[in-house]
C-alpha positions as CSV (number, residue, x, y, z in Angstrom):
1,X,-12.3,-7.9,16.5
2,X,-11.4,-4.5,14.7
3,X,-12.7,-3.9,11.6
4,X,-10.7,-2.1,9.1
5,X,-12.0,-1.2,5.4
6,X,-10.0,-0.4,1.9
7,X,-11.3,1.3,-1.2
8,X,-9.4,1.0,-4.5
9,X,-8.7,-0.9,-7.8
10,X,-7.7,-4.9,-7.8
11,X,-6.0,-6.1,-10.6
12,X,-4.9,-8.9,-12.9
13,X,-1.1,-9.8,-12.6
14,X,0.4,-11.2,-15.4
15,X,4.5,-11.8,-15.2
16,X,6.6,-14.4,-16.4
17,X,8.3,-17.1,-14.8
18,X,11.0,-17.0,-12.5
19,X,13.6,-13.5,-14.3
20,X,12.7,-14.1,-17.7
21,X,11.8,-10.8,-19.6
22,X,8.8,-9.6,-21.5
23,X,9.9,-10.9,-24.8
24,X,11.1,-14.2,-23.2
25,X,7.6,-15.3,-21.9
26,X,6.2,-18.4,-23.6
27,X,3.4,-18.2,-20.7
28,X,2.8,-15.8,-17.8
29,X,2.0,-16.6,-14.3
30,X,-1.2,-15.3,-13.3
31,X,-2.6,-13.5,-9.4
32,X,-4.4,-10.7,-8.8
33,X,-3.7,-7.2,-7.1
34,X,-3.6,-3.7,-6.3
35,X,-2.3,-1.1,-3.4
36,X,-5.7,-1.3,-0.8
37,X,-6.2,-5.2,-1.6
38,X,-3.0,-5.6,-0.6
39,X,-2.8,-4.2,2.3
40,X,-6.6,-6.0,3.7
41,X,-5.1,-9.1,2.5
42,X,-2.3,-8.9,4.8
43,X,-4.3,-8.1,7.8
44,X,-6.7,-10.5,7.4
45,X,-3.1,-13.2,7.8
46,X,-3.1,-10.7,11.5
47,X,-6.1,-12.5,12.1
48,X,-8.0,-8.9,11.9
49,X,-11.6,-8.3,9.9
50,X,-10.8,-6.7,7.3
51,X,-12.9,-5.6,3.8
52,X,-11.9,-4.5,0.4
53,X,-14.8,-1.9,-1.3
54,X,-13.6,-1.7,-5.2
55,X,-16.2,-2.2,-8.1
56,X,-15.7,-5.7,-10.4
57,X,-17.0,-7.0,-13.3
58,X,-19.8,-9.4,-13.4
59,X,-18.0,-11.6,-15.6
60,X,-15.9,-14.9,-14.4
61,X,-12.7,-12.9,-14.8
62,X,-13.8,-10.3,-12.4
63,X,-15.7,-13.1,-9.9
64,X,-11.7,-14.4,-10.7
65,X,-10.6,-11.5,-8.5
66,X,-13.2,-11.7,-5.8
67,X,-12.4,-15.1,-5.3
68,X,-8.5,-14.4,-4.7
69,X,-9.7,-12.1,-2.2
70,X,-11.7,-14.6,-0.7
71,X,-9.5,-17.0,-0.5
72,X,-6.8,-15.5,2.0
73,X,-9.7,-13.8,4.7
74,X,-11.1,-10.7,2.8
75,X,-15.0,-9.5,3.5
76,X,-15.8,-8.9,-0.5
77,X,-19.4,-8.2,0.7
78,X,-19.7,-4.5,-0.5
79,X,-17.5,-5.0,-3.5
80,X,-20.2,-3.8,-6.3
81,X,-20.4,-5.5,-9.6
82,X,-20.6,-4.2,-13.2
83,X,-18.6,-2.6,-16.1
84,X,-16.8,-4.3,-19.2
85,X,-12.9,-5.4,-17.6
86,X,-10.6,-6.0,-14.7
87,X,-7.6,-3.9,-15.5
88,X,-4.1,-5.9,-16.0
89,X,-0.4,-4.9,-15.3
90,X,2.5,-6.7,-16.2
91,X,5.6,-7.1,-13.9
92,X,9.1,-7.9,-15.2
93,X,11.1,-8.5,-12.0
94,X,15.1,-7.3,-12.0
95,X,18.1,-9.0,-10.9
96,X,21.3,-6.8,-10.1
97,X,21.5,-4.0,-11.8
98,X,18.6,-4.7,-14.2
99,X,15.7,-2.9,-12.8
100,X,12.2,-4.3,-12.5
101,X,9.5,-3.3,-15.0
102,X,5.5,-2.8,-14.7
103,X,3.4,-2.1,-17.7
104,X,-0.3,-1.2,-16.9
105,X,-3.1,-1.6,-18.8
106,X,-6.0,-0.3,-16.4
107,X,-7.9,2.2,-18.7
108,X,-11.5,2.1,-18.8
109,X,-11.6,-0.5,-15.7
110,X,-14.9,-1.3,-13.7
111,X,-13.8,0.6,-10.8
112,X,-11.9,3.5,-12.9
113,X,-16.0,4.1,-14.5
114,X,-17.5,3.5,-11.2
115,X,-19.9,6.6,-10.1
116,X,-19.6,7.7,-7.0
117,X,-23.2,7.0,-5.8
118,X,-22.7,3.5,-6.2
119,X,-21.2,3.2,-3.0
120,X,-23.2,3.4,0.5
121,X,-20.4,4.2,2.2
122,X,-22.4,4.9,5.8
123,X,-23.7,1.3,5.3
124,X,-20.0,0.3,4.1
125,X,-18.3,1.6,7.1
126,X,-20.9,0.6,9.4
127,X,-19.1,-1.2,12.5
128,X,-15.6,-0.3,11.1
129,X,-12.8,1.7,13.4
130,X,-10.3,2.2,10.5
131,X,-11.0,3.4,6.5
132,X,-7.7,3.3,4.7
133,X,-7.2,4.2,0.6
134,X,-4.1,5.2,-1.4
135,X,-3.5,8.2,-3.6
136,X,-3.9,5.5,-7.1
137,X,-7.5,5.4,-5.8
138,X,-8.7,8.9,-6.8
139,X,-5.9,8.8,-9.6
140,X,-8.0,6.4,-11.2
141,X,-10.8,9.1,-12.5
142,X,-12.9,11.8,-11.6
143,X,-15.5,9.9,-10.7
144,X,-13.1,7.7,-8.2
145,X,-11.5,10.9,-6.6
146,X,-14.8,12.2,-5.6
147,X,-16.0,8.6,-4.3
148,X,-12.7,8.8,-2.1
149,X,-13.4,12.2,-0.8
150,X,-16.8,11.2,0.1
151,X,-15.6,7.8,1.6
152,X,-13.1,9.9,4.2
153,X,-16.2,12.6,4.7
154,X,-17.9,9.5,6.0
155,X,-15.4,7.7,8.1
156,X,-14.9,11.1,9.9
157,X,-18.6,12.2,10.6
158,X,-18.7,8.5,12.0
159,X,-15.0,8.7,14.0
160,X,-13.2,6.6,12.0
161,X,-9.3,6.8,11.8
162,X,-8.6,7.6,8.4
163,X,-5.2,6.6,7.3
164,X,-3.9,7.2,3.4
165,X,-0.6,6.1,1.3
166,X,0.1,8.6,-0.9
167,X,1.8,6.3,-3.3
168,X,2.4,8.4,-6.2
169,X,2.0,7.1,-9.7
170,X,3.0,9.1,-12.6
171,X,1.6,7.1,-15.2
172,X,-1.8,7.5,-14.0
173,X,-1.6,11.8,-13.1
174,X,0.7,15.0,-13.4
175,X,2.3,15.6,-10.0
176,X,0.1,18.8,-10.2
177,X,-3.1,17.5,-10.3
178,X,-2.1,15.1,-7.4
179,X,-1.4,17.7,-5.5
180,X,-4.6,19.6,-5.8
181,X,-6.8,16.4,-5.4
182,X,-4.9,14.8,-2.8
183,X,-4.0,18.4,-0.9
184,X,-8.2,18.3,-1.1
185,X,-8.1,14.7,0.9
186,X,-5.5,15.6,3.4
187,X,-7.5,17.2,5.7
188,X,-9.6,14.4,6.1
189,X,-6.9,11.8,6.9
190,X,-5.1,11.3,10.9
191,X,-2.0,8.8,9.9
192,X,-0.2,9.4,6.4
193,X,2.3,6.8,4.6
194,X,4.6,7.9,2.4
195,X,7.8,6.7,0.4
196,X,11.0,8.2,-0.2
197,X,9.6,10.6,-3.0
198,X,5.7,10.5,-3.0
199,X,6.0,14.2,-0.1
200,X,7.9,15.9,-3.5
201,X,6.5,14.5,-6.4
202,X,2.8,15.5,-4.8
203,X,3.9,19.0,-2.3
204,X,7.1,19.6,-3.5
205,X,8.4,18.5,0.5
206,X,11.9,17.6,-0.7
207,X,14.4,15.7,1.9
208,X,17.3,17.4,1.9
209,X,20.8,16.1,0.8
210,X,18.9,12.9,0.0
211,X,19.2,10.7,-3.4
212,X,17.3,7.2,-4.0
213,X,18.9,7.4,-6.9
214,X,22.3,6.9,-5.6
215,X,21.1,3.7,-3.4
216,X,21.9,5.4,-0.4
217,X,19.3,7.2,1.5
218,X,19.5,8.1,5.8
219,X,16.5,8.2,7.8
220,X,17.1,11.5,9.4
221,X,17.5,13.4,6.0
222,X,13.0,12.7,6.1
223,X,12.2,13.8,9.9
224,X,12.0,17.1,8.5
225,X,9.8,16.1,5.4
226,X,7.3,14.2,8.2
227,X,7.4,17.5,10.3
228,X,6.0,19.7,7.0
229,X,3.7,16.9,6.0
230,X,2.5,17.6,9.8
231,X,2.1,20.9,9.5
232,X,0.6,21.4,6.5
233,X,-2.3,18.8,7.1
234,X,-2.5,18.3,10.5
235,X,-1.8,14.5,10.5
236,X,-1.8,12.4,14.0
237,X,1.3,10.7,12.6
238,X,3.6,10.3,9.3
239,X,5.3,6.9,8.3
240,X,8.2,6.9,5.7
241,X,9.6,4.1,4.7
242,X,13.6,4.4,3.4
243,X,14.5,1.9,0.5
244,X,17.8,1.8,0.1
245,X,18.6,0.4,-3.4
246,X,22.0,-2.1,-4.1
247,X,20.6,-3.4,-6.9
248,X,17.4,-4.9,-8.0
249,X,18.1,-7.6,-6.4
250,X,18.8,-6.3,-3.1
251,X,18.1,-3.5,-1.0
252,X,18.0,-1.7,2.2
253,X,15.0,-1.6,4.3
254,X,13.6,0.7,6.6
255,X,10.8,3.0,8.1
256,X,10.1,6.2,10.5
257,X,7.1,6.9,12.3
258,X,7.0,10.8,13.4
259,X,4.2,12.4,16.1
260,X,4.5,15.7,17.9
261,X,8.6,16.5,16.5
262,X,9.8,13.1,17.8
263,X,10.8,10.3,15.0
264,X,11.3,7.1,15.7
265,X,13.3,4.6,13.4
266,X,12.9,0.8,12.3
267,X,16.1,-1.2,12.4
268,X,17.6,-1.4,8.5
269,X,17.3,-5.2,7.0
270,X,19.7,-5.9,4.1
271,X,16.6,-7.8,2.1
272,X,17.5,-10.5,-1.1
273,X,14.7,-9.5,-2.8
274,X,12.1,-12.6,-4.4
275,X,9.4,-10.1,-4.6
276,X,9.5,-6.7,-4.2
277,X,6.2,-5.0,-5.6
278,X,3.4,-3.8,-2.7
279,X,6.5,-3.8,0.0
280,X,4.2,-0.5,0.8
281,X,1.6,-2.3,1.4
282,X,2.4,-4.9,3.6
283,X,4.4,-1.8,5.6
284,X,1.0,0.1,5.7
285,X,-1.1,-3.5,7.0
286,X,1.5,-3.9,9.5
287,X,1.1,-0.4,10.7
288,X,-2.4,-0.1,10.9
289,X,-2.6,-3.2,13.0
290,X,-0.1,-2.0,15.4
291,X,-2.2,1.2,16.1
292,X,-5.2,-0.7,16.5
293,X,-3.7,-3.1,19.3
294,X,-2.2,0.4,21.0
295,X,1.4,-0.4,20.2
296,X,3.6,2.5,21.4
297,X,5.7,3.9,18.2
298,X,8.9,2.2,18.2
299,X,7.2,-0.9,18.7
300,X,5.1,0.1,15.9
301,X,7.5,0.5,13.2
302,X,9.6,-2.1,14.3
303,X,6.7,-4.2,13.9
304,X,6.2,-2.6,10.5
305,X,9.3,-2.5,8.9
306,X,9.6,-6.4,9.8
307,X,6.5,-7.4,8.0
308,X,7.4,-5.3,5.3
309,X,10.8,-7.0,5.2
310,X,9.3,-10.3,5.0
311,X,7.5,-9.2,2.2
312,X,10.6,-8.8,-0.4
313,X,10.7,-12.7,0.0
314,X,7.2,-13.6,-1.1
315,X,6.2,-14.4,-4.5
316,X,3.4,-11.7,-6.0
317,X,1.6,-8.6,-3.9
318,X,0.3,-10.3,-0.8
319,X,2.0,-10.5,2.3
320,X,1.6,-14.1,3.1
321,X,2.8,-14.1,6.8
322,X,1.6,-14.9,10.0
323,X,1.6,-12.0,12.9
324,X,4.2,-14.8,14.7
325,X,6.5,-14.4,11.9
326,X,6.7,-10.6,11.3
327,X,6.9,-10.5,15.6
328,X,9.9,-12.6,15.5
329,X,11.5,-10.6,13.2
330,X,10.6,-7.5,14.7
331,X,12.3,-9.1,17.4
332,X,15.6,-9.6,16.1
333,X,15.3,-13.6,15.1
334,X,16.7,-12.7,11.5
335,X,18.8,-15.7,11.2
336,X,16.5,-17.5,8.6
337,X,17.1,-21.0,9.9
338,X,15.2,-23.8,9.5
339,X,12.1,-24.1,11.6
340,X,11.6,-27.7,12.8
């Protein structure tokens, strides 16, 4: 079985029920998240072995977070223990043309105080084929950017395949300082997954003519923003996925996966969004696992987008599906009926 490990931040979910806003909630539902927990959670429903590395707090909240982990297939065993509190954000999810909200509240976390040395990441990675993180990771602090960039020194003395999601967050770093830490951890990293906007808000690699903004955004507009991430970094591959946006409630899905100036596309699902936060995520799982079982690309982000697709309909960050389901997507049951 292939081993894959993540290294980044889980957190505490807090949202209220059902569409109801902030100042609605009489009580909040509760889970637990965050980008690289995410995205071993859904490979461990691919049946694959995969570990989440993040630091947690010795206290019962923070064994709260291990368990969730736990619970759906994750190896916690190099998750380190210690500092004062789990971080928290709070999701307010849209409908039509209300758009979702997320509040954090992350500062001064266990893993944001984390020291690099705290992490034996030769032991860590022993046995593994694939090291994955996300650019929140060494947004986090300092301290967490130089744990990353000796996490993807390791996996590549030890031939790993480093992949990274640059999922930019601008409430966490200036898109300069992104670009200097992350252009630092580029070099280091074979397949790169990006969004519609992370390439410009980190390298200032703009697709041209296109607007999320607008809702409508075409897949051939980003094959030259895959080709200058290529160049500039030497990546193996570039995945972007295309979000589309209607409304908050629903959307148009996509993805491209680009090697040597050929892109190949994912077929575009109309989605009625349940859920749409770490969509990324489960798009990144799905990918890894294809290159691991030796997919060819189209397969690939077929594969991808369709897991990713199934995603939207799930309640909270993990991808709950089985490989059987996001295969039968991928190919072309999208009818929804009943299965009896």
């Amino acid at each position: 079985m292939k081993r894959i490990v993540t290294f980044g931040e889980i957190m505490m979910r807090l949202n209220p029920a059902g569409y109801l806003r902030f100042v609605q909630a009489g009580s909040w539902d509760v889970s637990y998240a965050g980008g690289e927990a995410n995205v071993a959670a859904s490979l461990a429903q691919f049946g694959m072995d995969a570990a989440f590395v993040t630091k947690l707090p010795s206290h019962e909240i923070g064994q709260c977070a291990l368990n969730e982990c736990r619970r759906y297939g994750v190896d916690t065993s190099a998750i380190v223990r210690g500092g004062r509190r789990l971080g928290l954000y709070y999701v307010e999810k849209g409908a039509s043309q209300r758009a979702s909200k997320v509040i954090y509240d992350r500062e001064a976390s266990a893993i944001a105080l984390a020291k690099p040395e705290e992490f034996d990441w030769k032991k860590i990675l022993a046995g593994a084929q694939w090291f994955h993180f996300t650019g929140i990771t060494p947004a986090l602090s300092d301290n967490c950017a130089a744990a990353s960039m000796d996490a993807v020194r390791t996996a590549k003395e030890m031939g790993l395949t480093v992949s990274c999601d640059l999922n930019f967050r601008k409430k966490l770093w200036t898109g300069e300082k992104a670009g200097q830490v992350m252009g630092a951890l580029m070099p280091f990293v074979d397949i790169c997954i990006a969004n519609e906007e992370d390439a410009a808000d980190i390298f200032g690699i703009r697709a041209e003519g296109a607007d999320v903004n607008s809702g409508k955004v075409r897949g051939e507009n980003y094959i030259s923003v895959a080709k200058q991430l290529s160049g500039r970094f030497n990546f193996k591959k570039v995945a972007i996925t295309l979000r589309g946006s209607v409304s908050a409630s629903d959307n148009n899905w996509s993805a491209m996966l680009y090697q040597d100036g050929e892109a190949f596309f994912g077929p575009n699902y109309p989605i009625h969004i349940v859920d749409r936060v770490g969509g990324g995520d489960s798009f990144g799982a799905a990918l890894i696992y294809s290159q691991l079982s030796g997919w060819d690309n189209q397969r690939a982000v077929n594969f991808a987008a369709a897991a990713s697709c199934l995603k939207h309909t799930i309640e909270h960050d993990f991808n709950l599906i089985s490989l059987g389901e996001a295969e039968a997507l991928a190919a072309g049951n999208a009818s929804g009926r009943v299965q009896r």
